[in-house]
C-alpha positions in Angstrom: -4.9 31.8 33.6 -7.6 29.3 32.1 -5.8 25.3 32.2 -6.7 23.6 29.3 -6.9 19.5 29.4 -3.7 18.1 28.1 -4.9 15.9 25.6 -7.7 18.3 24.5 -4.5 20.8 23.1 -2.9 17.7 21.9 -5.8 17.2 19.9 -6.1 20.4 18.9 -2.2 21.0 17.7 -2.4 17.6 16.3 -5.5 18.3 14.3 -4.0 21.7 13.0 -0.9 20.6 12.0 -2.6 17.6 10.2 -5.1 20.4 8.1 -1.6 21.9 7.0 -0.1 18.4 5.7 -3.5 17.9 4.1 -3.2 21.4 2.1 0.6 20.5 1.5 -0.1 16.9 -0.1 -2.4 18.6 -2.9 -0.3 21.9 -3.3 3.0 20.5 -3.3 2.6 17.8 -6.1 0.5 20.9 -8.5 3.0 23.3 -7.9 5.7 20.4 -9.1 3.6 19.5 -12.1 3.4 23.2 -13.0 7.3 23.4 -13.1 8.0 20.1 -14.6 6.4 17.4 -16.5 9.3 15.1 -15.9 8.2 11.6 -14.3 11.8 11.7 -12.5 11.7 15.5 -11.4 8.2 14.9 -10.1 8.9 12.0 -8.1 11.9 13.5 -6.8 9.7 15.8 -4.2 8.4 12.6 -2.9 12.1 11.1 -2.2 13.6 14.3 -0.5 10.1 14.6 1.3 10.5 10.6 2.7 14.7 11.0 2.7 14.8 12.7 6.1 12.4 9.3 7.6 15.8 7.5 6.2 18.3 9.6 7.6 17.1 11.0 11.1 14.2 8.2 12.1 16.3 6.7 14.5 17.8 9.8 16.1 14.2 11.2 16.6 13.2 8.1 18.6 16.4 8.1 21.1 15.6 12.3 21.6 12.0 11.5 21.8 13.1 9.1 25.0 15.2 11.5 26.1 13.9 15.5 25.4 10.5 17.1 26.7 8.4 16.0 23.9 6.6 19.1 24.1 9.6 21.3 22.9 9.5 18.9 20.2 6.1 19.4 19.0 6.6 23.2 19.3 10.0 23.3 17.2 9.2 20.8 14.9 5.9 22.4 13.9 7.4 26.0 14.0 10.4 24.4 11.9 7.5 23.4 9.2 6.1 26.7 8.9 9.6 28.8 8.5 10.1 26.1 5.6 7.0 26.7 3.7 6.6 30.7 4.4 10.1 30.7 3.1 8.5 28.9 -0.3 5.6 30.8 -0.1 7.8 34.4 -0.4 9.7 32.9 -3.0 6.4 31.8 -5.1 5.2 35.5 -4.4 8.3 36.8 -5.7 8.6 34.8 -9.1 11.1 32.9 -7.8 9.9 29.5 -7.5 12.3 26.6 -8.5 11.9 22.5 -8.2 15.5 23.0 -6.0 13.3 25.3 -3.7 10.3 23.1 -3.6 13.2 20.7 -2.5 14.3 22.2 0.2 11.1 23.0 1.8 9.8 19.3 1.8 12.8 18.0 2.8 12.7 20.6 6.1 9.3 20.2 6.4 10.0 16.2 6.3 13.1 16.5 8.8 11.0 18.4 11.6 7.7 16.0 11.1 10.3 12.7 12.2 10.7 14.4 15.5 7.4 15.5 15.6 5.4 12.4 14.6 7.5 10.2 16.7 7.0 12.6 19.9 3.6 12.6 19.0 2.9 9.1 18.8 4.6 8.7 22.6 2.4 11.8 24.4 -0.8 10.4 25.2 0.3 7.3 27.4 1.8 10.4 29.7 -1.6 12.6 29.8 -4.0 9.9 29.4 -5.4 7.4 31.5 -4.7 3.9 31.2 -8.7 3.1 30.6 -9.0 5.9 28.5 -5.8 5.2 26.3 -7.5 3.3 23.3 -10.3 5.9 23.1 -7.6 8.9 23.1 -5.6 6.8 20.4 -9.1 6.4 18.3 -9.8 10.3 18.8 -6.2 11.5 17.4 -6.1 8.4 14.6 -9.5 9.2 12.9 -8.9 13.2 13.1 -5.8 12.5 11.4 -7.4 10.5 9.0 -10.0 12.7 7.8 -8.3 16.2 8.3 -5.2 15.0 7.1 -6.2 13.7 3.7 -9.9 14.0 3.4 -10.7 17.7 4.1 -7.1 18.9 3.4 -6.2 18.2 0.1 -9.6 19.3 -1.7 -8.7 22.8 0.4 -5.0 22.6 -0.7 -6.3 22.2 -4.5 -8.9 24.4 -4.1 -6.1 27.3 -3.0 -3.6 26.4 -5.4 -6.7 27.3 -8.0 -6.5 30.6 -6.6 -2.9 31.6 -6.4 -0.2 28.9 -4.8 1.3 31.4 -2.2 -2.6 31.4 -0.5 -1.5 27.7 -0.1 1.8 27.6 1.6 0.7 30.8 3.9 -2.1 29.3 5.2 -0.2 26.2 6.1 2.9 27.9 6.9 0.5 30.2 9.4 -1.7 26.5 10.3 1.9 24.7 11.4 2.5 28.2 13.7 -0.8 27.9 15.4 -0.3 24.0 15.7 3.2 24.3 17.0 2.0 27.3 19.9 -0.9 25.1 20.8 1.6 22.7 22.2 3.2 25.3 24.0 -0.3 24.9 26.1 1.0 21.1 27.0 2.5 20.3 30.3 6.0 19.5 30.3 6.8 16.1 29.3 10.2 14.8 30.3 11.6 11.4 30.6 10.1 10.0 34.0 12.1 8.0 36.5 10.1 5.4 35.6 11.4 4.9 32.1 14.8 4.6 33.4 13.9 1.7 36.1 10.7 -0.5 34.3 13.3 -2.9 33.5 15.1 -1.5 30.6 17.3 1.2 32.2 18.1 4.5 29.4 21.7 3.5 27.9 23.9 6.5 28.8 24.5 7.7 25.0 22.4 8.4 22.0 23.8 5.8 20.3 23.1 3.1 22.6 19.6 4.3 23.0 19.2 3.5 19.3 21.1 0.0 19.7 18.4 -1.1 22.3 15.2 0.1 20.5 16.6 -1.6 16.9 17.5 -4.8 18.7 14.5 -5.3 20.5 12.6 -4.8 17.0 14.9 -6.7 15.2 14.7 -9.9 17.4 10.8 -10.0 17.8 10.3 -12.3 14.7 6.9 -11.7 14.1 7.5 -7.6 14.4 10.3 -7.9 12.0 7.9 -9.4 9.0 5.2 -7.1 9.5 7.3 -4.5 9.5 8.7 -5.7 5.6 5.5 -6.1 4.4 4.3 -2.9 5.3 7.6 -1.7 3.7 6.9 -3.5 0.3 3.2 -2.0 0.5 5.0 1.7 1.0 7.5 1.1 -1.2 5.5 0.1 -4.3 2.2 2.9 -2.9 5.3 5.1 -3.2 6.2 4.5 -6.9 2.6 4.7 -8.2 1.8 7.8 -5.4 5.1 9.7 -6.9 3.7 9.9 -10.5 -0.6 10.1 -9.5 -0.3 13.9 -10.1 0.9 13.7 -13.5 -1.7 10.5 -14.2 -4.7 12.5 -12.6 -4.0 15.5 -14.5 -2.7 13.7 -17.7 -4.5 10.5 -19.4 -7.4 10.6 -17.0 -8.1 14.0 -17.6 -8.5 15.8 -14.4 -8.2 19.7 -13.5 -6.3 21.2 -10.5 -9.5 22.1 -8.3 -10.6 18.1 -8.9 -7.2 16.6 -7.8 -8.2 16.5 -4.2 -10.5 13.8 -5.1 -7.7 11.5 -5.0 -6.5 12.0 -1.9 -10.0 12.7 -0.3 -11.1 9.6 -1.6 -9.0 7.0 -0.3 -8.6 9.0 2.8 -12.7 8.1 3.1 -11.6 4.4 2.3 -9.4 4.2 5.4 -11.7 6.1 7.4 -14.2 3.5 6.5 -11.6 0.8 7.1 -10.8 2.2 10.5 -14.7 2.0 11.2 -15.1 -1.7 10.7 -11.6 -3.0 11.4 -12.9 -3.9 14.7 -15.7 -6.5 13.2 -14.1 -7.5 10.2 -11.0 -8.7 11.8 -12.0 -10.8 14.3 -14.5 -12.5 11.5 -11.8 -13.2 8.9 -8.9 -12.8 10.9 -5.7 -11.3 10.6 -3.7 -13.1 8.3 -6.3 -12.7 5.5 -6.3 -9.0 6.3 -2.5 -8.7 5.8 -3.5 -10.6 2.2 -5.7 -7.9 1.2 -3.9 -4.9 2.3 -1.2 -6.1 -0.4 -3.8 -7.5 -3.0 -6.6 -5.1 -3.0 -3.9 -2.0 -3.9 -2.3 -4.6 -6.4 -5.6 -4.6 -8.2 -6.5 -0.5 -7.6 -2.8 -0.3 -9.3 -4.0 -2.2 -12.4 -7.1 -0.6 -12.8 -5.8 2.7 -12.7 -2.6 1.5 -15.0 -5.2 0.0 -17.9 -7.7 2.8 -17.7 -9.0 6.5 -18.2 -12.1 5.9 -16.6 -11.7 8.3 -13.4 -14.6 6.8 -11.8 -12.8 3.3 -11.7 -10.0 4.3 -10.7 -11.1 6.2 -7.7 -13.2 3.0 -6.7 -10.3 0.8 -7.0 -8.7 3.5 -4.5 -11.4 3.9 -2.4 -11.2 -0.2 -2.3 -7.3 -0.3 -1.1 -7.9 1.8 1.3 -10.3 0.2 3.1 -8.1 -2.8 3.3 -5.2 -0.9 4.3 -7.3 0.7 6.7 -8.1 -2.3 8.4 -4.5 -3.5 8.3 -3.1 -0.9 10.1 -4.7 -2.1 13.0 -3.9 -5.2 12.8 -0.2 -3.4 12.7 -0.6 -1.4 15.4 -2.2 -4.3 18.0 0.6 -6.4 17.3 3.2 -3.5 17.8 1.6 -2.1 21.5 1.4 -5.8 22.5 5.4 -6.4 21.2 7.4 -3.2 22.4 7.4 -2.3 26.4 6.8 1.1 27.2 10.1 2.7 28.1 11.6 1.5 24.6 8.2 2.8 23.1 9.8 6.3 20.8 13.1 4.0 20.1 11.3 0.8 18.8 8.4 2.6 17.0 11.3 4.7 15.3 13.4 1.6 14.3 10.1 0.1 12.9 9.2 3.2 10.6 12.6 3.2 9.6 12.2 0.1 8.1 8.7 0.7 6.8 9.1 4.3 5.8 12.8 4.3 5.1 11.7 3.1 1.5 9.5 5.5 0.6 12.8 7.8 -1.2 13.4 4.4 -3.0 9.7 3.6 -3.9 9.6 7.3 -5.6 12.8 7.2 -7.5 11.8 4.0 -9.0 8.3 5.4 -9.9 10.1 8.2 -11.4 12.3 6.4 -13.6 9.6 3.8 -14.3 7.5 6.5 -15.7 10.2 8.5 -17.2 11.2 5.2 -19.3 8.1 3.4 -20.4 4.9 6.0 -19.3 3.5 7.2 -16.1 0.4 4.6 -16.9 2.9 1.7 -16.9 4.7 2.4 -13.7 1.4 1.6 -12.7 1.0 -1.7 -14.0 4.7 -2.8 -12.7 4.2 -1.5 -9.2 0.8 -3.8 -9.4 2.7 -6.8 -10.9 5.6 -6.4 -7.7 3.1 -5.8 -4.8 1.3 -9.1 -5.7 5.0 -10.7 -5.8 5.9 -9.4 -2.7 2.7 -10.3 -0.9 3.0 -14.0 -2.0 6.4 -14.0 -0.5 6.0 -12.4 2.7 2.4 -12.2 3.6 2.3 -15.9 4.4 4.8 -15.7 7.5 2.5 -13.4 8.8 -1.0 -15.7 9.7 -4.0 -15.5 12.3 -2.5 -18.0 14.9 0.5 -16.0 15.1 -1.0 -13.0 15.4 -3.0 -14.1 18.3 -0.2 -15.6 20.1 1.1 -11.6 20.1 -1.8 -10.5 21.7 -2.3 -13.4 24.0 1.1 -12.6 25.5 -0.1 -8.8 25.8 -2.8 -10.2 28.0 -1.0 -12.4 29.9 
């Protein structure tokens, strides 16, 4: 039997599974608008999608440490597609309900915490050192463009045909994703991540007492962390409600919604690009500034007009600045958190910065529901720009360069 490179299936389960998430993000919200035009119904999907990243984050990160990670890709992603086949018969048969839509984003959200935190631990263990940040690069950009750039104009594209082509064909994409990684070599917990220093606690519980408190006590960690949060949490509360603003006041059919998604996904794919110039030029403080800022004023823009042209520019804008700050994120995190705490601290840190998410939507729900989809827009850009002026000045340049002159050292 033909061996296949590790991290050439990881790639390729990776970028199948991401093609599914990108049909999902444009077929999920249409098939919610098409069964309620409620702000708060609407932006419920979004909070039981995010709710399980509230509930199991931590949990995924101590089995992560623990389990072979590549059961957990294979479950996980087989757990997606029995989630949205199940939807997909029920769509077929007439009976589609929002409670059903429910259930299938919040299994589908459930298994991607154990997959995504897996995930983001695998290549350290099939990659070599030298050849780590080029790996990293490889799965972050395919992720990037497949997962909302060529996706979601698919996803809409399907939904304009019938929505049970949708969910099959990510229902069967997840399958194929989750049977690639069956191709992976086994991946359990080494010696050496029981004797580099920070010996595995002997229950699941202390496991996720060591990864939170070694997140929680690096200072600087702790307030990028919260900023990213506030940047989620309000992205959340406009992103909850964009279906019914696309397809409402500005006008735009089901087959064009993919635009935005594809478009900001082109934004951070561009930020991504020249993230490794523009930082270094401006430094990172600044770049923390505008990843707050520049969606601040995309939120305004798209809150105060019908123009779709602006607002996808204003998009297109934030996501390059977001873009860029993601890496500042990630530099600082890899230079912070030591390797055999690695799926425990990166799970205590999403908690914090994706635990929001359910919050974010609910508020954009009831922000629309009460004074109009447009003006959830203008509040969310009126609390991001608050929220940056509190926290974004802890966070500055010298700081950051301390972090990554004690990763050198």
């Amino acid at each position: 039997m033909r061996r296949f490179a590790p991290f050439g299936v990881l790639w390729a389960s990776q970028a199948t599974s991401n093609t599914a998430d990108g049909i999902l993000a444009a077929a999920a919200p249409l098939l919610m608008a098409s069964l309620s035009r409620d702000p708060l119904a609407v932006a419920g999907m979004t909070v039981v999608q995010f709710l399980p990243w509230l509930l199991f984050t931590l949990p995924a990160g101590a089995f992560t440490d623990r389990m072979d990670r590549r059961r957990i890709l294979v479950a996980g992603n087989l757990l997606r597609a029995v989630g949205f086949a199940l939807l997909a018969t029920s769509v077929a048969l007439g009976w589609e309900s929002v409670w059903l839509l429910y259930m299938a984003v919040f299994i589908a959200g459930s298994a991607e915490t154990l997959v995504d935190n897996a995930a983001l631990t695998v290549p350290p263990r099939i990659v070599a050192r030298q050849r780590l940040e080029r790996a990293n690069g490889r799965l972050f950009a395919t992720q990037s463009v497949i997962n909302t750039f060529v996706g979601p104009p698919v996803g809409a594209l399907l939904m304009a045909f019938a929505a049970t082509l949708a969910f099959f064909t990510s229902a069967g994409l997840f399958v194929v994703a989750g049977l690639a990684a069956l191709l992976l070599p086994q991946l359990l917990p080494t010696a050496r991540d029981q004797t580099a220093g920070h010996q595995t606690p002997s229950s699941v519980l202390a496991d996720i007492r060591s990864g939170w408190t070694h997140f929680w006590s690096h200072r600087l960690l702790r307030r990028v962390a919260f900023i990213s949060a506030a940047i989620n949490f309000f992205g959340t509360a406009t992103g909850a409600v964009l279906v019914l603003l696309a397809t409402g006041p500005l006008g735009v059919s089901e087959a064009m919604y993919g635009l935005f998604i594809a478009v900001p996904a082109a934004g951070a794919v561009l930020g991504s690009l020249i993230a490794e110039k523009v930082i270094p030029l401006i430094g990172g403080g600044p770049v923390t500034w505008s990843a707050a800022l520049m969606p601040a004023a995309s939120y305004l823009v798209l809150g105060l007009t019908t123009s779709v042209v602006l607002a996808l520019v204003g998009m297109f804008l934030a996501a390059v600045a977001t873009a860029c700050n993601q890496i500042v994120v990630s530099t600082l995190r890899q230079a912070a958190v030591p390797d055999p705490l690695l799926g425990r601290v990166t799970a205590a840190y999403r908690l914090v910065v994706l635990g929001v998410v359910p919050f974010g939507a609910m508020t954009g729900g009831i922000l629309g529901s009460a004074f109009g989809v447009q003006q959830a827009f203008v509040v969310s850009a009126v609390g991001i720009t608050l929220a940056a002026c509190v926290l974004a000045p802890r966070v500055t340049t010298s700081a950051l360069r301390r972090a990554e002159l004690a990763r050198s050292a």
